[in-house]
C-alpha positions as CSV (number, residue, x, y, z in Angstrom):
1,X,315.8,157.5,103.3
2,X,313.9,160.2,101.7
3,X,312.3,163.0,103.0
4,X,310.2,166.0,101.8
5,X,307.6,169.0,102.0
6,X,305.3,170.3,99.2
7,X,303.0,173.5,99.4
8,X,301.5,174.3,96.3
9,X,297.9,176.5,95.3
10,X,295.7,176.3,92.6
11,X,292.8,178.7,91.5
12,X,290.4,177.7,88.9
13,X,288.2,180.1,87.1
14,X,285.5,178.5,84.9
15,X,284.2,181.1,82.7
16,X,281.5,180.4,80.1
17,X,279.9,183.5,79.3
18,X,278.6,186.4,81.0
19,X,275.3,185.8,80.9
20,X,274.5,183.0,83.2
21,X,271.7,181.2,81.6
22,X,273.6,181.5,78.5
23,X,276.7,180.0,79.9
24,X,273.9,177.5,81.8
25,X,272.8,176.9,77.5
26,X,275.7,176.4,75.6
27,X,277.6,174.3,78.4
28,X,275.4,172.0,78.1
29,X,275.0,169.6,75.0
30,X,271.3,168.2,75.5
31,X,269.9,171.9,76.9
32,X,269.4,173.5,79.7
33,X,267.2,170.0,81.6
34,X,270.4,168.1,81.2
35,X,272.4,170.5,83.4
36,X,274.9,168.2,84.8
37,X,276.5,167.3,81.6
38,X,278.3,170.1,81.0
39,X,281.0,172.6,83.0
40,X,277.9,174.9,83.7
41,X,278.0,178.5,85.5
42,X,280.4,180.8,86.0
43,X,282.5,179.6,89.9
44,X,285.8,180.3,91.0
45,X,287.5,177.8,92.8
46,X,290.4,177.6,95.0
47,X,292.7,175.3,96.5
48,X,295.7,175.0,99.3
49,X,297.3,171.9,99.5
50,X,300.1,171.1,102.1
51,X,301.9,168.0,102.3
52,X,305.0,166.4,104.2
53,X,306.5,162.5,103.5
54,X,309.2,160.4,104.0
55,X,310.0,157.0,102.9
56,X,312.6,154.4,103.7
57,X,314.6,151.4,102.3
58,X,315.7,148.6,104.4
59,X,318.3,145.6,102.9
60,X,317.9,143.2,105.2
61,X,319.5,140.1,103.6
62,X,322.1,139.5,100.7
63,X,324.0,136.7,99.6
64,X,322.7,133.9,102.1
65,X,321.3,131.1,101.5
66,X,317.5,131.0,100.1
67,X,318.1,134.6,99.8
68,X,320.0,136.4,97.6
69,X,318.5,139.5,99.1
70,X,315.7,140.6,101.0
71,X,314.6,144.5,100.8
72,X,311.6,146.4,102.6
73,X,310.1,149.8,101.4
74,X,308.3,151.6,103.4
75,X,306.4,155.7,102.9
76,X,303.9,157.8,104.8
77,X,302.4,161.0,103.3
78,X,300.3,163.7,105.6
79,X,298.1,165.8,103.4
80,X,296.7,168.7,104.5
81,X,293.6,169.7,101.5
82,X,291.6,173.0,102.1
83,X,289.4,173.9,98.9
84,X,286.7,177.2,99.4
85,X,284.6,178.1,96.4
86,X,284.4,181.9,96.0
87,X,282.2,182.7,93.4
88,X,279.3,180.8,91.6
89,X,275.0,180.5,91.5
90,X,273.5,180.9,95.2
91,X,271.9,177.7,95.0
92,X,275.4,176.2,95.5
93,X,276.4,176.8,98.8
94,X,279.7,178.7,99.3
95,X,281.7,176.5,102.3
96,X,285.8,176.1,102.7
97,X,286.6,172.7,104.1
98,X,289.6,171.5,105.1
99,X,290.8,167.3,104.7
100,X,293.2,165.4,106.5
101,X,295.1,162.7,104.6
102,X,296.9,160.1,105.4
103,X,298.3,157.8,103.0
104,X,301.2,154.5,103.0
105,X,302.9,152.2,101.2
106,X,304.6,148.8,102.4
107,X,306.4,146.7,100.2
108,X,309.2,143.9,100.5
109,X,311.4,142.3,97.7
110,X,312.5,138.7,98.1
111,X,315.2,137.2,95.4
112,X,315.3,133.6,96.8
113,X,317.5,132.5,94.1
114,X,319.1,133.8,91.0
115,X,316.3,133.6,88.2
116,X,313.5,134.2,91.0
117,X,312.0,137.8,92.4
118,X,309.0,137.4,94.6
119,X,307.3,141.0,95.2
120,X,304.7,142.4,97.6
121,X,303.3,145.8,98.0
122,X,300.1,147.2,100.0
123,X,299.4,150.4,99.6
124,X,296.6,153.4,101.1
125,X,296.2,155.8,98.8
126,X,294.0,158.6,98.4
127,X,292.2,160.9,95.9
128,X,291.1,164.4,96.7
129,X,287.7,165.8,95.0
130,X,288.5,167.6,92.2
131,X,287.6,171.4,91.6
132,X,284.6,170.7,89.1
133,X,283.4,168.1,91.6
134,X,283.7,170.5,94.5
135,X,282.7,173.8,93.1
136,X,280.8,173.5,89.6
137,X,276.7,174.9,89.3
138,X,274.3,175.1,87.2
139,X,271.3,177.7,86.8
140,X,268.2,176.6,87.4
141,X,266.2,175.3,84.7
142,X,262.3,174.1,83.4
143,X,261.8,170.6,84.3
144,X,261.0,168.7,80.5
145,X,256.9,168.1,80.6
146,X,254.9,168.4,83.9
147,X,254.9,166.1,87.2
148,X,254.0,162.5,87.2
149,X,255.2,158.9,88.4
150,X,258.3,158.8,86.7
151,X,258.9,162.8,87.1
152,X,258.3,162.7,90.9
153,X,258.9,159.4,93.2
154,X,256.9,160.7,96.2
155,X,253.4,161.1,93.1
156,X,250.9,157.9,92.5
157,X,248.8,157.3,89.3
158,X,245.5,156.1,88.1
159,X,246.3,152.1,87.1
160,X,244.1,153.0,84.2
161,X,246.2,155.7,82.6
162,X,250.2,155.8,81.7
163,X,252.6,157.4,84.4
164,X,253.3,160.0,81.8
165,X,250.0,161.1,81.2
166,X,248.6,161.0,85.0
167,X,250.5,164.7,85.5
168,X,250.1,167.6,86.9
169,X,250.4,170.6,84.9
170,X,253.4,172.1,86.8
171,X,257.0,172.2,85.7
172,X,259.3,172.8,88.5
173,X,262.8,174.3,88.7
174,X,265.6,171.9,89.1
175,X,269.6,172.2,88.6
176,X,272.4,169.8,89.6
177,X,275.7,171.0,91.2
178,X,278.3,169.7,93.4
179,X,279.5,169.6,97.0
180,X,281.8,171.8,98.1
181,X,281.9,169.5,101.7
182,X,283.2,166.6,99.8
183,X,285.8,164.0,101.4
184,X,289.0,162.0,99.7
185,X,288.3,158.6,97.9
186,X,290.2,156.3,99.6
187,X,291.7,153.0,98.2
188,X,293.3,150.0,99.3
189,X,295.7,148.6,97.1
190,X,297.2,144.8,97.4
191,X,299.8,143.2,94.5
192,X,301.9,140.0,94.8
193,X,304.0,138.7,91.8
194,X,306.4,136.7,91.1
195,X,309.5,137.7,88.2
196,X,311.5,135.3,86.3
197,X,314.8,136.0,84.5
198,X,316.7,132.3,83.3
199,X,319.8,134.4,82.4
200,X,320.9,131.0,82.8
201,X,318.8,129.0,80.2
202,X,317.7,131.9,78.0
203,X,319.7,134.9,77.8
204,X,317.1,138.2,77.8
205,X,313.8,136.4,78.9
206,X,312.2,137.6,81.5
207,X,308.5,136.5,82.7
208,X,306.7,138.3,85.2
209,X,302.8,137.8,86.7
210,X,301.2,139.9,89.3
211,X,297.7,139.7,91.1
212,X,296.2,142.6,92.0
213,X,293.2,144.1,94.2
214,X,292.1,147.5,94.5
215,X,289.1,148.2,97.0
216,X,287.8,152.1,96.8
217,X,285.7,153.5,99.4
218,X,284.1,156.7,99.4
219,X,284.0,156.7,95.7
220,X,282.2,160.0,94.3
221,X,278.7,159.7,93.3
222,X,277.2,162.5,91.5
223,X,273.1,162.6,92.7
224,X,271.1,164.5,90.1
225,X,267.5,165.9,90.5
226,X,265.9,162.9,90.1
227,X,267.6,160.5,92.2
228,X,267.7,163.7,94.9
229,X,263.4,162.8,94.3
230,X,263.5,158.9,94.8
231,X,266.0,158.5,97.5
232,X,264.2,161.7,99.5
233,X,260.8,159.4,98.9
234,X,262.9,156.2,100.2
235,X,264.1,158.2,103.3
236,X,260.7,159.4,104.0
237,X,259.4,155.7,104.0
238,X,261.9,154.4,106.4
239,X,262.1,156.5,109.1
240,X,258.4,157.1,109.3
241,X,257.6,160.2,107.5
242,X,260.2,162.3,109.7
243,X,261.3,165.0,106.7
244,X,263.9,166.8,109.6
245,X,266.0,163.6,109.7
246,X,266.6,162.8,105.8
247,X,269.8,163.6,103.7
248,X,268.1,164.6,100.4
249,X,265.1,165.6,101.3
250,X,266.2,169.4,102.4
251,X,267.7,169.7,98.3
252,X,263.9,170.0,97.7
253,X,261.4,173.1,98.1
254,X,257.7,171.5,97.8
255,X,254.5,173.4,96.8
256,X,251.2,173.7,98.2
257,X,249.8,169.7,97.7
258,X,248.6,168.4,94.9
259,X,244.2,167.6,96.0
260,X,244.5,164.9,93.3
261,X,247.1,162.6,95.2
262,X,244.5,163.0,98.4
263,X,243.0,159.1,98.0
264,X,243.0,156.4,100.1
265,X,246.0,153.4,98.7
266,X,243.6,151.2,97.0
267,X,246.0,149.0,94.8
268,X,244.5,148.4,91.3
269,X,242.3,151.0,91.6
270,X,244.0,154.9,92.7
271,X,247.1,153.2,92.9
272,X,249.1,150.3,90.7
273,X,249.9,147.2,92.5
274,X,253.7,148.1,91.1
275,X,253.8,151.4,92.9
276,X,252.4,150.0,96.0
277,X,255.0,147.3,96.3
278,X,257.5,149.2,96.0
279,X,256.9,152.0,98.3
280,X,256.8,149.1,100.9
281,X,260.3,148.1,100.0
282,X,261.4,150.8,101.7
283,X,258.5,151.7,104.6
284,X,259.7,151.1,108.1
285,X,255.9,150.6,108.8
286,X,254.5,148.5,106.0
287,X,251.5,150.4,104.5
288,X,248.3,148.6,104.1
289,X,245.6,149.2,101.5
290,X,242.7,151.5,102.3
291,X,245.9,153.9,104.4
292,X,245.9,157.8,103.7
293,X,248.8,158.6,100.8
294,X,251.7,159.3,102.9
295,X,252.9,161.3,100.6
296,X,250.1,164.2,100.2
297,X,252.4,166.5,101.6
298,X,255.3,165.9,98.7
299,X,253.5,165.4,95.9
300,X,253.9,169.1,94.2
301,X,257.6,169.8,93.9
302,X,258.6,173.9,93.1
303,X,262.2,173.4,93.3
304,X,264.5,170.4,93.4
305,X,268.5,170.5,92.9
306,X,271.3,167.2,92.5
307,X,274.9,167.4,94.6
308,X,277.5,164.9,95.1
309,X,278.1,162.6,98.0
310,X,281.0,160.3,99.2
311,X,279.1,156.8,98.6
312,X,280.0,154.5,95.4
313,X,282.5,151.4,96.4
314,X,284.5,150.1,93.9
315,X,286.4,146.4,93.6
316,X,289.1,145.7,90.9
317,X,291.1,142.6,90.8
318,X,293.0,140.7,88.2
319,X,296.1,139.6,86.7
320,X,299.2,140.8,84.7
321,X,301.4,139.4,82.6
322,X,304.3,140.3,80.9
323,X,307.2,138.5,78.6
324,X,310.0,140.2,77.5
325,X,313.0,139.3,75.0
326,X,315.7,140.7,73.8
327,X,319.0,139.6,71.7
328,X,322.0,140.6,69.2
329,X,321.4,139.1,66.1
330,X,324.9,137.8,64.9
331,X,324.5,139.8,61.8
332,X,323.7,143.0,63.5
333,X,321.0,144.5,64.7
334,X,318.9,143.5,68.1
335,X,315.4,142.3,68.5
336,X,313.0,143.4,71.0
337,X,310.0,141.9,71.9
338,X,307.6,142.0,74.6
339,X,303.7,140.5,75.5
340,X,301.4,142.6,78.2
341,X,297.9,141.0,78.6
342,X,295.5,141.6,81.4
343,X,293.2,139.3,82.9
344,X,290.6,140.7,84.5
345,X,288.8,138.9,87.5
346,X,286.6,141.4,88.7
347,X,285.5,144.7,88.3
348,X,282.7,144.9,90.7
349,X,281.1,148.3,91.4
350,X,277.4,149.5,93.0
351,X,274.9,150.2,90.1
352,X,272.7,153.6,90.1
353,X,269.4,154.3,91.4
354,X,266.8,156.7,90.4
355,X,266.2,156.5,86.6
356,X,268.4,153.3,86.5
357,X,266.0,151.1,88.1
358,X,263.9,151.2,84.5
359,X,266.1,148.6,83.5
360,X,264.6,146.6,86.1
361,X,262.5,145.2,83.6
362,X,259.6,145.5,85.9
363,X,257.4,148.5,84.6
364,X,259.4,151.0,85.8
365,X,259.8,150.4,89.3
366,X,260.8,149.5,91.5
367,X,263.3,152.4,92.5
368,X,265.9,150.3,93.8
369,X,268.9,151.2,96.1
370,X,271.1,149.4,93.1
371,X,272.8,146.3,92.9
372,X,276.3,145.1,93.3
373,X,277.5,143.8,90.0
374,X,280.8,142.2,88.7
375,X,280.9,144.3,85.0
376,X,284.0,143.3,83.9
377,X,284.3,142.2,80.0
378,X,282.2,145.5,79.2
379,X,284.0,146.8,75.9
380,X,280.6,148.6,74.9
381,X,280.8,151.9,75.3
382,X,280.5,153.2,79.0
383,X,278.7,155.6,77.8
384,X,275.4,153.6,76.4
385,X,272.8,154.7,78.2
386,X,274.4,157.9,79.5
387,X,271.2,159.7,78.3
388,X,269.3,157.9,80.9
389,X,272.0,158.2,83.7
390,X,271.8,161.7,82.6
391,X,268.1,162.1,85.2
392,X,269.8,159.6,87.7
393,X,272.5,159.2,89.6
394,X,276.1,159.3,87.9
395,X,277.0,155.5,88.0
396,X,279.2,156.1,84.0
397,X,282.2,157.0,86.2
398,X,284.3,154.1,86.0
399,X,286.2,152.8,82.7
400,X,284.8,149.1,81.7
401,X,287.2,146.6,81.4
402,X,287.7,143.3,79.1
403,X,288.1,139.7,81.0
404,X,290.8,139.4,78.4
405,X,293.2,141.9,76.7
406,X,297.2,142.7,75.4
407,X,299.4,144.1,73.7
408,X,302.6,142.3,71.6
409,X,305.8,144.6,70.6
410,X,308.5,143.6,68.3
411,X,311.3,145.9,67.6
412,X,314.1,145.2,65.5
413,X,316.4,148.0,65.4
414,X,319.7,148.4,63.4
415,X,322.1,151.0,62.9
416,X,319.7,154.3,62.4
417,X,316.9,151.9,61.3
418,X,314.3,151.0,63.6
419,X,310.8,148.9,62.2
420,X,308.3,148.0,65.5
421,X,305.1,146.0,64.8
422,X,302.3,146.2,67.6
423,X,299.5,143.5,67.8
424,X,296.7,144.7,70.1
425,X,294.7,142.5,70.9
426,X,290.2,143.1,72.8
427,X,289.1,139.8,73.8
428,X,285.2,138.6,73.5
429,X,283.2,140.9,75.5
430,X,279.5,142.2,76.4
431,X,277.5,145.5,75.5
432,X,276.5,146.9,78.4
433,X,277.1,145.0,81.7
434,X,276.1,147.5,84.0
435,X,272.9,148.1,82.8
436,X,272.4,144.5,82.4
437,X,271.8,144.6,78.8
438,X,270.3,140.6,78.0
439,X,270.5,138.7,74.2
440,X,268.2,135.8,73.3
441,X,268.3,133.1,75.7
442,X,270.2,135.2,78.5
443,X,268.9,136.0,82.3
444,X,268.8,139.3,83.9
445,X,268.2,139.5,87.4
446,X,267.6,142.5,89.9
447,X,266.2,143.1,93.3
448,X,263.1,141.4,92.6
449,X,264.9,138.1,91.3
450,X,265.9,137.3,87.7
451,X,263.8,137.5,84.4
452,X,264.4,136.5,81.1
453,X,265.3,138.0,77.6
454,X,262.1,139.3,75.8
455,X,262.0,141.9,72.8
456,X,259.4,144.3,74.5
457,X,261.3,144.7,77.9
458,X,264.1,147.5,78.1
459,X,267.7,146.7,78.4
460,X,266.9,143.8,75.9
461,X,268.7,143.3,72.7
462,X,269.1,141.1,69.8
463,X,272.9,140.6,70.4
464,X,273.9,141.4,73.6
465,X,278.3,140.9,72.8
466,X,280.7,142.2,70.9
467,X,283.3,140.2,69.3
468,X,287.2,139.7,69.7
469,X,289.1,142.4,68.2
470,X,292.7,142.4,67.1
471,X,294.8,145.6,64.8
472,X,297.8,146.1,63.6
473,X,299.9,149.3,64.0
474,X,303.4,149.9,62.1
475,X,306.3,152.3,62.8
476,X,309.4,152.4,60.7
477,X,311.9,155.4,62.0
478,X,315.5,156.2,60.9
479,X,318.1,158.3,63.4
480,X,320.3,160.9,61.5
481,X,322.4,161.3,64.5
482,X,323.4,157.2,64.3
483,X,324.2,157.4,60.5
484,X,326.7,158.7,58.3
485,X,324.0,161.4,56.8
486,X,324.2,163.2,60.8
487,X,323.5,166.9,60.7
488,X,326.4,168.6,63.2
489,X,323.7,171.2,64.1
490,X,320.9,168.4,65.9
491,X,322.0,166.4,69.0
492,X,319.1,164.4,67.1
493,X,317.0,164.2,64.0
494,X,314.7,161.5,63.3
495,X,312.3,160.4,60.4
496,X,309.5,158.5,61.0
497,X,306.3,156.7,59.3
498,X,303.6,155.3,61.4
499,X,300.8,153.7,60.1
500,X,297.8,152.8,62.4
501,X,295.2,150.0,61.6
502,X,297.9,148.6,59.2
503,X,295.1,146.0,58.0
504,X,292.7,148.8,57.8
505,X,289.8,146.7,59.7
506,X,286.6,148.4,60.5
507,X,283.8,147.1,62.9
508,X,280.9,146.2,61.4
509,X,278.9,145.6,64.6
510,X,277.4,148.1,67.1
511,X,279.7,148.8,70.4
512,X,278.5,152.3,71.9
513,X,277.2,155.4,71.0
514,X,280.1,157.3,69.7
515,X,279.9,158.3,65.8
516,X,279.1,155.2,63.7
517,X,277.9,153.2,66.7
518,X,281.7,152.8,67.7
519,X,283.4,152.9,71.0
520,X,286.5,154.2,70.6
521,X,288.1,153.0,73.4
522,X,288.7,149.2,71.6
523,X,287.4,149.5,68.6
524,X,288.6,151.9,65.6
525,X,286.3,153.2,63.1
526,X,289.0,155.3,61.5
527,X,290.4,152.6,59.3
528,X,294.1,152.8,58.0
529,X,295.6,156.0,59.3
530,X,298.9,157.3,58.1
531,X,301.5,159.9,60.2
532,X,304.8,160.7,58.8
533,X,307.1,163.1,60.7
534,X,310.6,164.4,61.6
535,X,311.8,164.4,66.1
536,X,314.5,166.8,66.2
537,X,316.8,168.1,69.1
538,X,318.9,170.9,69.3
């Protein structure tokens, strides 16, 4: 049994500059109408955290037959969060909340025989917002251009003309922030695996597979100016108009209406047929042509701000392997070796709204409420795109993942010599999965069914994978301490080379958007890198 209480505090102060729309500026990479992609205003956060747990281990069974032993773990954890922002721009409002958590673990070890160990482990586990999620602001800034279609949900255009040139001439304020009254992410984790160790038939092997399934619920989703726009609009449409019972809507100060948008729904003529269908996607009372424009009274936004809500799901599942070795050579020396590879299953998580839905392929609408999609084998850069996601909701917040990938370690150490050779290994993956990014011959599909690859549509591209990718990495080390050169004053010295990329392979295809179209994450662009170095303990 084990047993426990933790208090601990934590203040953050995030200080840009003194002057706020300075600090607004240069926290900010793309400028002041791309607020929520930097650490923004001056805030002060702070944070009390109390906790209590206790966990126990239960043998149950040893040495009996079709059970060498049987053993149950079991853990509970109360938490006790209370955040309170004390200091930031008034736009943000300045709450304390307080969270309870509860969180668990149940798992049971069964060694039927010898060379066999089945394991099982479910698990509730729980992640509190963090500060910057909780607490950060942004001044306000100048909305890019004036108000049109794509600017404003709740505006309609002349079929005739482009939505970005049916405007009006009014830029309003807007500025993204967080949520101080955020809850926990919660997660539901599930593994069962089996372990083999043939002591018997092969001395040092052992072979392991697990399956496992993570479900998160009440992921946080950050909701940015525009998306605060569409999914006000959506709301509006499917309660009938009533602006007191809406969730975004009150993020929104509107202006004196727009006398332009006062026309009678005529699709084709003051309204496109595109526009039309898709605000009855969404209308509780399907609007018919020749109606009043519901939204006269929204169409002239003065001020319009993004938060963060409890709202993105998130499904993982897959499987992992590993294969170890290990031996005395009869000449000395011992070899290590050792294979981890993941196969992933599924990775299925809810796609964005707002901006997102341009990728719909269908002229720029319809706005849709997103789409569940499995985006596993994405090893182009999460962040391709980002500069759209940027005037959406946040949907780059999870780390893409290929169906197939591993590492292989082989160490063969003697004496104060040590040489390990690692083969990392990315299989065959896609660009952009989330975004549905389509190649020749490939199908996209979305709320309004599927459509195929053509150059002009967005989210289209001449080659929509990226290729297998293998490196290797070298490391040659020698211990002082295990030679005859040891040093009496270090309990350890070690010299070491390491050389990365040993084969010095770059990519010469396109994976994301970091520098020379690269994404890091799988793919070097560094070529052969060289570290040498000297470990030393007193």
């Amino acid at each position: 049994m084990a047993a426990g209480l933790d208090f601990r505090t934590e203040e953050t102060l995030n200080y840009a500059n003194p002057n706020a729309y300075t600090a607004r500026d240069f926290s900010n990479p793309l400028g002041p109408a791309n607020a929520n992609f930097g650490f923004a205003d001056n805030w002060i956060g702070y944070e009390e955290t109390q906790e209590a747990y206790v966990e126990f281990d239960f043998p149950v069974i040893r040495d009996m037959a079709a059970a060498d032993s049987l053993a149950f773990n079991v853990g509970y954890r109360k938490t006790e969060n209370t955040t309170e922002r004390l200091q930031g721009a008034n736009q943000i409002v300045t709450e304390s909340s307080t969270r309870d958590i509860d969180s668990w673990k149940a798992s049971a070890v069964w060694r039927p025989i010898d060379m066999m160990t089945v394991r099982l482990t479910r698990s509730a586990d729980t992640r509190a917002p963090s500060q910057e999620e909780l607490f950060q602001s942004n001044s306000s800034a100048l909305s890019t251009g004036a108000q049109n279609e794509w600017a404003n949900f709740m505006r309609i255009n002349d079929p005739a003309t482009t939505a970005l040139n049916e405007q009006l001439d009014f830029q309003y304020t807007l500025g993204d922030g967080s949520n101080s009254q955020l809850g926990e992410e919660t997660s539901t984790t599930q593994t069962v695996g089996l372990v083999f160790t043939p002591t018997e038939l092969l001395s040092g092997l052992s072979i392991s597979i697990d399956y496992y399934e993570t479900h998160i619920k009440g992921g946080i989703q950050t909701i940015t100016w525009l998306s605060t726009d569409d999914f006000c609009g959506q709301e509006l449409l499917a309660n009938g108009f009533n602006i007191d019972d809406t969730q975004y809507c009150p993020n929104i100060v509107f202006d004196e209406p727009d006398p332009t948008q006062d026309v009678a729904l005529i699709p084709g003529v003051t309204i496109s047929q595109t526009a039309f269908d898709t605000w009855n996607q969404y209308a509780a009372t399907p609007l018919l042509p020749g109606d009043p424009n519901p939204f006269l009274p929204y169409s002239n936004i003065d001020t319009i701000g993004g938060s963060a809500q409890n709202a993105s799901p998130y499904l993982s599942r897959g499987l992992d392997l590993s294969v170890s070795f290990n031996t005395q050579m009869s000449g000395g020396g011992a070899i290590n070796a050792r294979v981890i590879a993941t196969r992933s299953l599924e990775q299925n998580v809810n796609t964005a709204s707002g901006y997102a839905a341009f990728f719909n392929n269908t002229g720029g609408a319809p706005f849709n409420t997103g789409l569940q999609l499995d985006v596993s084998g994405q090893t182009g850069s999460s962040g391709i795109g980002s500069i759209w996601g940027s005037n959406s909701t946040s949907f780059l917040q999870y780390t893409p993942t290929p169906r197939i990938s591993g590492n292989m370690f082989v160490t063969y150490a003697k004496n104060a010599f040590a040489f390990t050779g690692q083969i990392r290994y990315i299989g065959t993956g896609r660009l952009n999965n989330q975004q549905q990014w389509i190649g020749p011959g490939e199908q996209g599909f979305n709320t309004t069914g599927r459509y195929n690859y053509a150059p002009g549509l967005r989210g289209t591209i001449t080659d929509s994978t990226t290729p297998s990718w293998a490196t290797l990495n070298l490391n040659f080390s020698y211990e002082f301490s295990a030679s005859r050169f040891s040093f009496d004053n270090f309990e350890q010295l070690q010299a070491y080379l390491t050389i990365d990329n040993a084969a010095d392979k770059t990519p010469d295809f396109f994976s994301g958007t970091g520098a020379g179209g690269i994404n890091p994450t799988y793919f070097s662009g560094l070529g052969r890198q060289y570290r040498v170095g000297v470990r030393m303990q007193f």
